[in-house]
N, C-alpha and C positions, 0 to 999 in steps of 0.2 A: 504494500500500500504506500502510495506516495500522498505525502500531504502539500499542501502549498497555502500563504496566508498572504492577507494584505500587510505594508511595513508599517502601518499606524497602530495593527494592535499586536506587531511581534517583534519581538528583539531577540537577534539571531546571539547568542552566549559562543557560539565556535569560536577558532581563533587561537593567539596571545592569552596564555595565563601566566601565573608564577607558580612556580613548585617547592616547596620546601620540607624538608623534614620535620615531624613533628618534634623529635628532640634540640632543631634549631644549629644541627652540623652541616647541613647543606641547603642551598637553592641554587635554582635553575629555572630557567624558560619552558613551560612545558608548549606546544599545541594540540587541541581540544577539536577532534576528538585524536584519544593518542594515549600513550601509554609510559607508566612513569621510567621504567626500566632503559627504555629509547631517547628520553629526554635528558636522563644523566649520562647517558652515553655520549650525546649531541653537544654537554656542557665540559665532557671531559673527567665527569665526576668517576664514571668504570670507566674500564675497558673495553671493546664488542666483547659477550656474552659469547659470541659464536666462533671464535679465533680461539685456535687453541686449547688451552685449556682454563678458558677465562671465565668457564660457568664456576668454577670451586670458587673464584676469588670475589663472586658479585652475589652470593648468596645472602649476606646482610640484608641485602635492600628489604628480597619479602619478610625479615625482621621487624623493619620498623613500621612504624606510622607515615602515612607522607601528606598535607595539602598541598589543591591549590583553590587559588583564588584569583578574583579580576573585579573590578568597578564595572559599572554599566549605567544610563542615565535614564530615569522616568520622570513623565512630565505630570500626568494626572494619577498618583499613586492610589487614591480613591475608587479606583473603580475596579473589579472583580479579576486579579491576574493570579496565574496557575503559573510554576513552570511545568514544563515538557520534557522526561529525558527518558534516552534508554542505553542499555548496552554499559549500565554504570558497574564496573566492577571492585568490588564485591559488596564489603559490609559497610557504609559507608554514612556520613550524618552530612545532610545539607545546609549551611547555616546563610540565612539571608540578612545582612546587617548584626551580625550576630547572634541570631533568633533561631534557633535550629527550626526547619520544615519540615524536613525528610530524614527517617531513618531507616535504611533500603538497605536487604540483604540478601536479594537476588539477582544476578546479572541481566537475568533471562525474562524479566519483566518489565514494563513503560510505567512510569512514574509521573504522573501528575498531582503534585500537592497542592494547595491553594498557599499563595502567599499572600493574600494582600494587605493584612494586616501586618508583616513587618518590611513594609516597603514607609520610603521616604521621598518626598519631591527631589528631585533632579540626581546627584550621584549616591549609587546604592552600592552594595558591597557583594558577591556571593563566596560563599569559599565552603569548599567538601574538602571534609575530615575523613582518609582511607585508614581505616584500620588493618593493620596487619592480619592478614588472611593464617597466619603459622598461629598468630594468639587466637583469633576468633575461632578457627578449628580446633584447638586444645581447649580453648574455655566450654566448645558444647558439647565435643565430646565426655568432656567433666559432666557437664549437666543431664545426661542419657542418664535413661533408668537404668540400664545396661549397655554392656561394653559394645560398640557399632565396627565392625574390622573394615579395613581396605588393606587394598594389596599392596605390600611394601616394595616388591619387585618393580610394579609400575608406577606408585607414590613414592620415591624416595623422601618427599615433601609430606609429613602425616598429615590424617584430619582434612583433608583435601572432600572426604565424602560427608562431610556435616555444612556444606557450604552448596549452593544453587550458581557453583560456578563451572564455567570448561573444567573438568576430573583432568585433563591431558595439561591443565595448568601445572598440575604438581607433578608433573615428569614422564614417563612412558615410556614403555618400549622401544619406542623411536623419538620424543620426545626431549626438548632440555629443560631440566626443569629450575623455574623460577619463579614460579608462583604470583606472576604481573597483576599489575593494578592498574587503573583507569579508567577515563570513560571512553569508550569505542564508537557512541552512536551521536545523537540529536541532542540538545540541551538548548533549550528557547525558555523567555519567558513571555507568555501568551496575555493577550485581555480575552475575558468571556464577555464577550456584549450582551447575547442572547441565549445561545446552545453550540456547543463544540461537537464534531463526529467524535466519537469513543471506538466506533469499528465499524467497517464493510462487509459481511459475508454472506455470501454467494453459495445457490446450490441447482440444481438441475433436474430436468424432467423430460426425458426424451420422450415425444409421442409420435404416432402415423407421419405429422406432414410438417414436423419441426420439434422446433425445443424451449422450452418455458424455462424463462433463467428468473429465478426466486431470489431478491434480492433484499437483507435486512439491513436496516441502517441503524444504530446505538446512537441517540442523542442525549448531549448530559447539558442539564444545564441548573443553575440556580437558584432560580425562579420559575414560576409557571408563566409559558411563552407562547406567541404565534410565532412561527420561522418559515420564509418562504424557502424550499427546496427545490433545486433542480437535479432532474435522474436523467443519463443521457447512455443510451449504445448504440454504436452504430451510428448513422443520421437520425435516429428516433431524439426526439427533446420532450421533456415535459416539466409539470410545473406542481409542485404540492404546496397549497398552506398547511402546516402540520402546527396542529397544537402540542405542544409538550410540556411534561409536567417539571415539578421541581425533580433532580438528582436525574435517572435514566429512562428514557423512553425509545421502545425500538420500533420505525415505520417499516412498514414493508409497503412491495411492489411486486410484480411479476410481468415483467418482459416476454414476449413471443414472438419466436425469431424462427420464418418460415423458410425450411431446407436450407441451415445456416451450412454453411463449411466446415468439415470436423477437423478437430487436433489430432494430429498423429505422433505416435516416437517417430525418435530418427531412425530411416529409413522404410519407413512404412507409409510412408502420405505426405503432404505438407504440414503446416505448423500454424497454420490459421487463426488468427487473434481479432478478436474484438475487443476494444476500450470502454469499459464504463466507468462515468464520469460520476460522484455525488456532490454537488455543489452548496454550500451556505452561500451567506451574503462575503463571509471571513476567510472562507477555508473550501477547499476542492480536494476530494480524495480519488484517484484513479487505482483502477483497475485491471489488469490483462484477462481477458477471459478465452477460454478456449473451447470449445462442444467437444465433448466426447464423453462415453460410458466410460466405467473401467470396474472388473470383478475381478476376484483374488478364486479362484475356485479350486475350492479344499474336499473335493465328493470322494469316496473312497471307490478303492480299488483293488487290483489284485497282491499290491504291490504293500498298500498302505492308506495313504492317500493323497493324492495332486497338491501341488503346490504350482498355480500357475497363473498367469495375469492376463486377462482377456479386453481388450481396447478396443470399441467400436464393433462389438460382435468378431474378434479377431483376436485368435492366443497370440499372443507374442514372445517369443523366447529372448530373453532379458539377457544383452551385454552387455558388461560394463564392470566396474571399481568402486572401491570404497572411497569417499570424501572424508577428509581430515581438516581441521583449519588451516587456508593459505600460507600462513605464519604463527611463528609460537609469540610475536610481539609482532600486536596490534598495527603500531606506528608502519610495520616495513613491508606492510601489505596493502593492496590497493585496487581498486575495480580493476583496473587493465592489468594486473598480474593475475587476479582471479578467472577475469574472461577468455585469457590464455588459455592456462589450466580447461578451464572446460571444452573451449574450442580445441583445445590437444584430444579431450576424450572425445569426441564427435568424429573427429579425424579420424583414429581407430577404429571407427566403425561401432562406437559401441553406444546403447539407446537407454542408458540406466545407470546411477550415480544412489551409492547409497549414504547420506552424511548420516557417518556415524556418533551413538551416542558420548561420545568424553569430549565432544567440544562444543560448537555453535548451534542452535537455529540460526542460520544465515541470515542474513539484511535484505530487503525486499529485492533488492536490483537482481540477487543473488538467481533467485529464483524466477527474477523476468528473464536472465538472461538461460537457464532452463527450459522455459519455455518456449521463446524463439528457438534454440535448439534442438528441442525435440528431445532431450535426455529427462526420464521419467525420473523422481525422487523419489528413493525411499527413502522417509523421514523419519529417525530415533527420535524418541525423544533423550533429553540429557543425562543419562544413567548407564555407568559403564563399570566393569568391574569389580565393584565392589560391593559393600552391603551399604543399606538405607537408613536413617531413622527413621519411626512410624511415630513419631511423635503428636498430638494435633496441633502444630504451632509450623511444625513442617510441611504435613501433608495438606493445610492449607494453604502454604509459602507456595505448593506442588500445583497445589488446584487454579490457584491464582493464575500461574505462569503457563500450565497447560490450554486453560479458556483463552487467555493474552494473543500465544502463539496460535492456535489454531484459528481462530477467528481471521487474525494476521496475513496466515497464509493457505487456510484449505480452499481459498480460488483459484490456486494457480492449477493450471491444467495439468503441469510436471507432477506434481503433488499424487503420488498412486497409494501410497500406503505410509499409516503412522502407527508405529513400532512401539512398544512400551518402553526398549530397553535394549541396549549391550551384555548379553552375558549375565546375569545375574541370578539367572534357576541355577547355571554353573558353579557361581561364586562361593552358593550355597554349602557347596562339601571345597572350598579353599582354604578352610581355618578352622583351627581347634574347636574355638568356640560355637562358631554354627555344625561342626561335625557333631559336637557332645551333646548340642541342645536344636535341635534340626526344627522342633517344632516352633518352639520361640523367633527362630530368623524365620523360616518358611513363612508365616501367619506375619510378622511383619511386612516380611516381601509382599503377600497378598494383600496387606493393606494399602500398600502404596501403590502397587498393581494396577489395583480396582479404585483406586483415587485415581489413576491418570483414564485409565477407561471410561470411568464415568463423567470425567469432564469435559475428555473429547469428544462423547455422544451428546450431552449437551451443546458442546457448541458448534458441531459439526454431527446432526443425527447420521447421513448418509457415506462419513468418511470410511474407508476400510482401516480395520484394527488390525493390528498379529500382536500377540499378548508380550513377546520378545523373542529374541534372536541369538540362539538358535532357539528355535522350539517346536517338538515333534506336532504340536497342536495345541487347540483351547484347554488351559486347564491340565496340560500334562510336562509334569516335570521331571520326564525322564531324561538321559543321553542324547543331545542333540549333537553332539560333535560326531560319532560316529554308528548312529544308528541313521539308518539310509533310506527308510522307506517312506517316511511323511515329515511334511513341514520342510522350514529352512532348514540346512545342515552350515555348523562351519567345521573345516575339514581341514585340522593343523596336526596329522599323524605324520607328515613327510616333513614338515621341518621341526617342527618339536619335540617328536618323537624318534628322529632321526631315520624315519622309514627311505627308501627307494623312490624314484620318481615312478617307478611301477608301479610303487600302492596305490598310487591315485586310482587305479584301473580296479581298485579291489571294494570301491566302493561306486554305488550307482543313487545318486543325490537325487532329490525334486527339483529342489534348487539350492546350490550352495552359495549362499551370502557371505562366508568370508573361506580363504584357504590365501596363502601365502608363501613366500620364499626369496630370501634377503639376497642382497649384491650388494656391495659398496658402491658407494656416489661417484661419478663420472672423475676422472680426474683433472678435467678443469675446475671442479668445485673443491675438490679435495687442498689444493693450493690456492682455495680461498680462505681455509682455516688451520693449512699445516704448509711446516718449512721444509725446503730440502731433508734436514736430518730428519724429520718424523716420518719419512715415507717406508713403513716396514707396518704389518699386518699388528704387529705386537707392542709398539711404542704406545708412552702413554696417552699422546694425544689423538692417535689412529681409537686408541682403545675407549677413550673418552666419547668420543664420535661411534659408539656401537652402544645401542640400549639396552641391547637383549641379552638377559646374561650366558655366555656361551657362544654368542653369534658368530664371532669372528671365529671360534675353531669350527662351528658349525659349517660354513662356508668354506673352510680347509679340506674339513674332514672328507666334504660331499666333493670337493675338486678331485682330490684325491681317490678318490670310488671312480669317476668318471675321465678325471684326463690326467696329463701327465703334468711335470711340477714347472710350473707358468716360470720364466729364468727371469725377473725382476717385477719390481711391484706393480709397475704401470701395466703390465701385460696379468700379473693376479688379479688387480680393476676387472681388466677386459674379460677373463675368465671369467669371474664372479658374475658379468651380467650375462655372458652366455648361459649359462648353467640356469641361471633364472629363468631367462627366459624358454628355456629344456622343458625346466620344470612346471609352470603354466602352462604354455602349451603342450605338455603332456595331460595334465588335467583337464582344458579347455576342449582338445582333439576328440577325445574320448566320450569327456561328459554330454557334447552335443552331436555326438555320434548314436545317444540311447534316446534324442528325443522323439516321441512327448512323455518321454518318462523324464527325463529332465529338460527343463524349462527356463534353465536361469543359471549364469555362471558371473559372479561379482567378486574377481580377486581384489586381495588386500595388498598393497593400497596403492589408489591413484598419485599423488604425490609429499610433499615432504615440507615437515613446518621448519626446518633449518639443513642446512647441509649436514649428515645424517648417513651413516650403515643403513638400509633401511628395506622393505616390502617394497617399496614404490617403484612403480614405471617410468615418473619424471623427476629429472633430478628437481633440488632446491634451485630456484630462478625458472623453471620449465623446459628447460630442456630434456630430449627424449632419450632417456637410455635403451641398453636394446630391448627391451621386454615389451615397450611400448612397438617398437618400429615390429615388433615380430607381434605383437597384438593385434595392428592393422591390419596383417594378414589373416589370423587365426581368429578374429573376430568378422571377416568377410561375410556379408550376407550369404554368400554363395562361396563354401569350399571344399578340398577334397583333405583327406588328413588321412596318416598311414596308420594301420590299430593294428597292434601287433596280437597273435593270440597266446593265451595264457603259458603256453610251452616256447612261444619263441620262433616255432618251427614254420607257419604262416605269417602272412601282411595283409588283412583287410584294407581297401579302401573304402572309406566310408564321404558320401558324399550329403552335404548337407544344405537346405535352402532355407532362408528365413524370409523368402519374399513372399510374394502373394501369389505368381504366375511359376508355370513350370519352366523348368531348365533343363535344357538338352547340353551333357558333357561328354568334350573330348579330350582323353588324357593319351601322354606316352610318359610308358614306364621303363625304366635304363638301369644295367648295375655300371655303376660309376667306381672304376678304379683309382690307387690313389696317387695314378701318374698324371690323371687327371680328366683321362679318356674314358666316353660314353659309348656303352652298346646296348643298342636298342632291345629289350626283353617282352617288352606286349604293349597292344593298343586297345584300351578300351573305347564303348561308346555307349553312352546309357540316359536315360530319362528321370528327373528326379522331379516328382511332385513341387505342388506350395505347402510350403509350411512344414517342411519333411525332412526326414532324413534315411539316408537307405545305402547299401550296399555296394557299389560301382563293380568290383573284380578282386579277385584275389591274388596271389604271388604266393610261392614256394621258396622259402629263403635256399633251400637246398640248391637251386639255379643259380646264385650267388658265388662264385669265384673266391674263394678263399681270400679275406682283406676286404672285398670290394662293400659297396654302400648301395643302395636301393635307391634311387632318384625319379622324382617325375614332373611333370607339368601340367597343364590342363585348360582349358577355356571354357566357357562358360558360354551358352546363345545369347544372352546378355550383356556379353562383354568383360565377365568379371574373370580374370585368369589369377592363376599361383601357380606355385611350384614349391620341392620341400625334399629333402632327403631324409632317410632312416637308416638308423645303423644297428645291429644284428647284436651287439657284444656292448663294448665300451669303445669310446674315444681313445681313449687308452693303449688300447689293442691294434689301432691303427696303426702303421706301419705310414706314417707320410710319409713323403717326395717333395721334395723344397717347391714352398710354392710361386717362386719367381714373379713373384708379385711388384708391379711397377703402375705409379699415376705420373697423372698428365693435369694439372691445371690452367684454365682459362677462363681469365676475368671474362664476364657479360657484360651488356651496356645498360643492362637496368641495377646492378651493383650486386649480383649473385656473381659464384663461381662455379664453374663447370668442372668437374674430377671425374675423369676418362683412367676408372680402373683398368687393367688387365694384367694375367698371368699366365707362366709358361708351362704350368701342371695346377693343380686340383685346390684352390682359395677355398676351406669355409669356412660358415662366419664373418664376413668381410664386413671392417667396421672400420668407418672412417672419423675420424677426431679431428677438430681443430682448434687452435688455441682462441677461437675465443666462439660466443652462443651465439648459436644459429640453428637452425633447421634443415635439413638434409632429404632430399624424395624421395630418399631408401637408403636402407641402413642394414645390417646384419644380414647380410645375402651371399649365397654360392657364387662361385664362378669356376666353371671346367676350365682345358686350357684350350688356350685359342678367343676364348670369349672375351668378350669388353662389354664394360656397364658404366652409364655415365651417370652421375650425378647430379645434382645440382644442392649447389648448399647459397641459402640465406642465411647473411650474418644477421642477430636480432637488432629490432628499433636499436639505435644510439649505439651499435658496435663499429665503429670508424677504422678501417685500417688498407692500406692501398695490395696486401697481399698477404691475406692469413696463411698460416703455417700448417698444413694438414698433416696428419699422421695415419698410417693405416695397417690396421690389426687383421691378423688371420690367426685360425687354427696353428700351421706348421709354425709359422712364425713368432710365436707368443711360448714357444718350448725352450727349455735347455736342450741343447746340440748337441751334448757331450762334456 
């Protein structure tokens, strides 16, 4: 929802504050909105936070107390003003002229207090008092009837789960933790002339010859009012005189919009938007709207039962990644790095973004730009690993913030499902205390449960619920990590368990909502936070840069299963992201080789709140590691992927379409030697439904040449083509042949470069690097010999340089020689 006001009854509070510590050791300049941690950093008072190993040495800050403050000038103090904030973090007291207003201890909620009575004619004062997030979490976890656990693995920072802030504030698995403070959103102070909007939501009614868009509007105001309202979609205008009472009144409407255009994910239709406008005499609140059904359909089956999302009378089988917050501080994030990020998942071909629960509800823009996109949301709410209080002081804090958010945002058309939760029927057997006393947390957990449940049916009757994630179903709190037959799965036995990329194949999902496997960060970003001397897997500051405990041998171990010992760091890097990206698209190949038994494939995670070891596909800044470039292909609407069967001894093709119309495919399949030379082994030609996925041909690995590799290609009557090789043993086992790998650069006249790979035996994996961001048409791909593959790299906005320095990685070339 966007608001907009006339400048005679608002004064915009962004900008120029002061910052000071409350014990009166420091100030500094903050800007509002922004974050305190960014602002001593800007003053010189820390260090970067993200350099080294500069998070040990700034961990004071979430210590103390900090304000700030700023003057602002009112002319008729007299008259009825409110301020406006949101996104304040955390526990925090508002003082107007000295007068406290506000005492706010949810992030995740809007804040309008009434000020008028400590306002004065002409210069006023305001200043917020943050209290230390490390005391206010110790002070309530004191105050619990009983002891409330979080995970200290991903809390390094305690007490982090007694506060209604981002859980990924107090650290994470991939996470630095620093436990920030600030305001991040709006901060105005308002006149009420008459009645102010409070919220817009929106709900739907498909019938025969159109669609009835149900529109409530929240009026608050002071007094009992006439208010003229205008309600606008589309070219439709009209006009209400609404009476409204003293405190809340809600009008409705109903719009009827005949065979409007429907909203599609990406990849399935366009993305068709309507504006509705609610105007006062003061204030205009907008709208995105978009037509479309959308069910979650959970019927049973022989299996279990479906887990699958059907849009406009249409299942759609769900690509895409988990969403994290842009940055772990506020300040160093920004619409245009955010709109990247997404527009990088769109690129990939994927139609579904899950934000998950330890960080944000996102900011409105967030989710417009979602919707022009076409990538559907699945939305957590804010609860992740840990256990709750059920306190009634909390789960009213809960109810407050849930009715807030949804209202907020259940019109955006991306908006498919709202989640209860991250993990937390799991959490339940993570600690002594809920193991010994199962029924005490369990019955808490159901109260907060069924607190966020119940306020999202009230303020959204028609939203779709899943009670949390993983979860086999309503009301059952079994094994969702690796029971496979109903509900979401998340599906972390290959890297936390240390399984095989084979295991993936040993489980058959509905839909798995989170499964993951780490790389290290690209190594242009790696010498954004480490010197020549820290370039070794094991130094403290590589180690510092890894969240998971055990990551970085993790990442050894599995190199070591699969290739041979990478002969310097920068090529370990390159390792590390090939293996990932093995690992996905071993799980991706597969999973949506069984649909419509599975339905949904959402690796962990999308990108990275600092440069970071980490799950993610892009690095920190956005650029693509390989996981991502090898995404784009494995997330193809239309692909062919090789499925090996359980002995080894076969190679299924399994070919797969997510469009709506059939596909006629042409594949040839070749065992590729590792001189570098192709011989043709079979051609298939086959037919694959809409919405399907089916079988192509099979292979005998026995026709395989001792050494050699299975390779193919394919086209699509649509146009969609790939290609892909399988290898029968390990990487390892390979016997390479140097692979003569040679480029060719050439500046463009619109300010790309053209890199004219080739080699003179068998490149794979070919991964091209440059010293500085940019974007590349293809990334981590074969080349026989004899072949050439060109390029082209975009340096990103504001990279200036008359001839970047490329590097490039292969298989044979990335080994010790001897």
């Amino acid at each position: 929802m966007t608001s907009s006001y006339a400048n005679d009854v608002s004064v915009d509070l962004s900008g120029q504050w002061k910052l000071s510590c409350a014990e009166g050791e420091h100030d500094a300049p903050i800007t509002v909105p922004g974050d305190v941690h960014s602002a001593l950093r800007q003053a010189t008072i820390i260090p970067d936070p993200y350099f080294g190993r500069n998070e040990i040495d700034v961990q004071w800050v979430a210590d103390l107390d900090w304000m700030i403050e700023r003057s602002f000038h009112v002319d008729d103090p007299e008259a009825n003003w409110y301020l406006d904030i949101d996104y304040l973090d955390t526990v925090a007291v508002v003082f107007v002229n000295d007068v406290p207003v506000l005492s706010a201890d949810n992030c995740f909620r809007r804040y309008r207090p009434d000020v008028s009575s400590a306002l004065v004619p002409g210069e006023n004062r305001i200043r917020i008092h943050f209290h230390s997030s490390i005391k206010a979490g110790a002070e309530r976890q004191e105050a619990q009837p009983f002891y409330v656990p979080y995970h200290p693995g991903n809390s390094p920072i305690p007490n982090g789960n007694m506060l209604r802030k981002p859980q990924c504030h107090f650290g994470w698995d991939w996470n630095i933790a620093l436990a920030p403070l600030g305001l991040y959103g709006d901060i105005a102070l308002r006149r009420l002339d008459a009645a102010r909007i409070e919220s817009v939501h929106t709900s739907q009614r498909h019938v025969e010859d159109g669609v009835e868009l149900h529109v409530g509007v929240m009026l608050h105001a002071a007094q009992a009012v006439s208010v003229p309202i205008h309600l606008s979609l589309g070219e439709e205008r009209l006009r209400l005189d609404c009476g409204v009472n003293a405190g809340d009144t809600v009008l409705r409407h109903v719009f009827f919009v005949e065979t409007p255009k429907l909203w599609w994910p990406a990849g399935s239709g366009e993305q068709a938007l309507y504006t509705l406008t609610v105007e006062l005499p003061d204030e205009s609140v907008t709208r995105q709207i978009g037509f479309r059904t959308i069910e979650l359909l959970t019927d049973k089956d022989e299996a279990g039962s479906r887990f699958a999302f059907r849009v406009n009378g249409r299942e759609i089988f769900c690509r895409g990644a988990n969403w994290i917050p842009a940055d772990a501080l506020h300040s160093l994030s920004s619409r245009e790095k955010t709109e990247d990020l997404l527009l990088s998942a769109v690129q990939a071909n994927m139609n579904m973004i899950r934000v998950w629960g330890g960080g944000f509800y996102e900011q409105d823009w967030f989710y417009d730009l979602c919707d022009r996109l076409g990538l559907m949301v699945w939305q957590d709410f804010m609860f992740a690993c840990n256990l709750y209080p059920c306190t009634d002081d909390f789960l009213d804090n809960v109810e407050h913030e849930v009715s807030y958010q949804v209202k907020r945002l259940s019109s955006h058309p991306s908006i498919a499902l709202w989640c209860g939760d991250n993990e937390l029927v799991g959490a339940l057997t993570w600690f002594d205390e809920s193991r010994d006393n199962r029924d005490r947390y369990l019955v808490a957990y159901d109260r907060l449960n069924r607190t966020i449940e119940k306020a999202l049916k009230k303020a959204a009757p028609s939203a779709l619920w899943w009670p949390s994630s993983p979860a086999s179903g309503y009301l059952d709190y079994g094994d969702a990590w690796h029971a496979d037959g109903s509900g979401d799965m998340h599906y972390w036995s290959v890297w936390h368990e240390n399984k095989s990329f084979d295991n993936y194949r040993a489980v058959m999902p509905r839909f798995c909502s989170e499964f993951g496997f780490q790389s290290y960060t690209s190594m242009p970003v790696i010498k954004t936070y480490a010197d020549g001397k820290d370039m070794n897997i094991s130094s403290p500051v590589i180690e510092l840069h890894q969240k998971n405990a055990g990551g970085n041998e993790r990442i050894a171990g599995t190199m070591f299963r699969y290739f041979r010992f990478p002969k310097d760091f920068e090529n370990f890097v390159y390792i590390s992201q090939v293996q990932q990206a093995l690992a996905i698209k071993t799980a991706v190949d597969y999973w949506r080789s069984l649909k419509p038994h599975c339905m949904g494939t959402l690796y962990w995670q999308l990108n990275d709140t600092w440069p970071v070891a980490s799950w993610s596909s892009l690095d920190y800044g956005g650029s693509w590691k390989a996981l991502h470039y090898a995404a784009r292909r494995f997330f193809q609407p239309v692909s062919v992927s090789a499925i090996p069967s359980e002995d080894g001894k076969t190679v299924r093709f399994s070919t797969v379409n997510d469009t709506a119309e059939e596909v006629e495919i042409d594949m040839n399949i070749f065992a590729l030697s590792t001189d570098g030379s192709r011989t043709p082994l079979k051609s298939a030609r086959g037919t694959c439904g809409p919405d399907a996925a089916a079988t192509m041909t099979e292979i005998d690995i026995a026709q395989l040449a001792d050494g050699a590799l299975l390779s193919w290609n394919f086209i699509a009557s649509n146009g969609m083509t790939g290609e892909g090789h399988h290898v029968a043993q390990t990487y390892k086992a390979l016997e390479l042949q140097p692979s003569g790998l040679k480029h060719h650069v050439k500046p463009l006249d619109d300010g790309t470069f053209e890199v004219e790979v080739s080699p003179s035996g068998l490149a794979l994996f070919v991964m091209i690097e440059a010293d500085i961001a940019g974007r590349y048409s293809d990334n981590l791909f074969d080349l026989a010999a004899g072949e050439t593959r060109r390029i082209v790299f975009a340096p990103k906005s504001g990279e200036q340089t008359p001839h970047p320095s490329f590097k490039i990685f292969d298989l044979y070339s990335s080994q010790s020689q001897g």
